[in-house]
Structure formats: structure tokens, C-alpha cells
N, C-alpha and C positions, 0 to 999 in steps of 0.2 A: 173313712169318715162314716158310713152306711154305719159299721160295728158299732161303732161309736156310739150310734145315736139309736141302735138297736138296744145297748148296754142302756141307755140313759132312761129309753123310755120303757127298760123293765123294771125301771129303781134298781134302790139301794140292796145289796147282796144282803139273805140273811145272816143272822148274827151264828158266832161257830157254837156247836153243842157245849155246853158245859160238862167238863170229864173230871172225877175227883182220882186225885193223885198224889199216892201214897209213896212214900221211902221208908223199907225196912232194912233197922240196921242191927245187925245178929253176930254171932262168933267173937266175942268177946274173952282175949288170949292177955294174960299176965306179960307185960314189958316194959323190964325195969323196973319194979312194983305198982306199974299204973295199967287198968284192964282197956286195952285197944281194942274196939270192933275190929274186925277182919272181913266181914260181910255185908256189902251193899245192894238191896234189890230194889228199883225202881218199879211202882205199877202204877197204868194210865188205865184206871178205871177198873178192870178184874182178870187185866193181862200184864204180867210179867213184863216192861220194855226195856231196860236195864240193868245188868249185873255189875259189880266190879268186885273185886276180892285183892287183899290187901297181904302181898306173900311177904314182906322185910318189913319192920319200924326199928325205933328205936328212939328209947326215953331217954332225953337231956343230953345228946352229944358231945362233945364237947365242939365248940366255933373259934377259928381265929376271927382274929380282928381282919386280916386282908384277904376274907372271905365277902366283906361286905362294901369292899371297897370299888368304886366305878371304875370299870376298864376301860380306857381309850384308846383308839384305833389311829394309829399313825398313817 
């Protein structure tokens, strides 16, 4: 309870910093005649936080039909 009312009587926490944050997306490869990025980099303000890189796609596959159909569990 003490915390508590140590917490209360310092108010309310400040507000969080505001960080501008970017997504670059780069390496754009011919698949199937459509150009797929291959390159994703996340940055939280002027640092690097995320990468991901995209090694398989593939334009228009072909889909069955009992690809979309619900499984149930006996």
C-alpha cells in the first residue's frame, strides 16, 4: 500500500518519447513477371531494429479448392 500511494502522490508517469519509424523495402527480384521486394529493414528513429529477407515467392500458384477448406478435429 506505502508503494502505492508513493506511485500516486508522484502523479501520472511521463508521456513515452516520440520516435519516428521508418520501413525500408529494397531488392526488388522479377517472379513470375511481377517485381517482389526481397528486403525489409525496420528503423526506430536512426537505428537499424529489424531486418527480414524474403529467400522463395512465388506469382499466382496454382490453389485447390480443399486447401481452403476447415479441418475438424475428431
Amino acid at each position: 500500500a506505502r508503494m502505492r500511494a508513493e506511485r500516486e502522490a508522484a502523479g501520472p508517469p511521463p508521456p513515452p518519447k516520440m520516435v519516428d519509424v521508418s520501413m525500408f523495402i529494397t531488392d526488388h527480384k522479377d517472379v513470375g513477371g511481377v517485381k517482389i521486394p526481397h528486403h525489409f529493414t525496420m528503423q526506430t528513429g536512426d537505428k537499424p531494429t529489424e531486418e527480414w529477407e524474403l529467400k522463395k515467392a512465388k506469382a499466382n500458384p496454382k490453389l485447390e479448392d480443399d486447401q481452403f477448406k476447415r479441418k475438424t478435429s475428431n
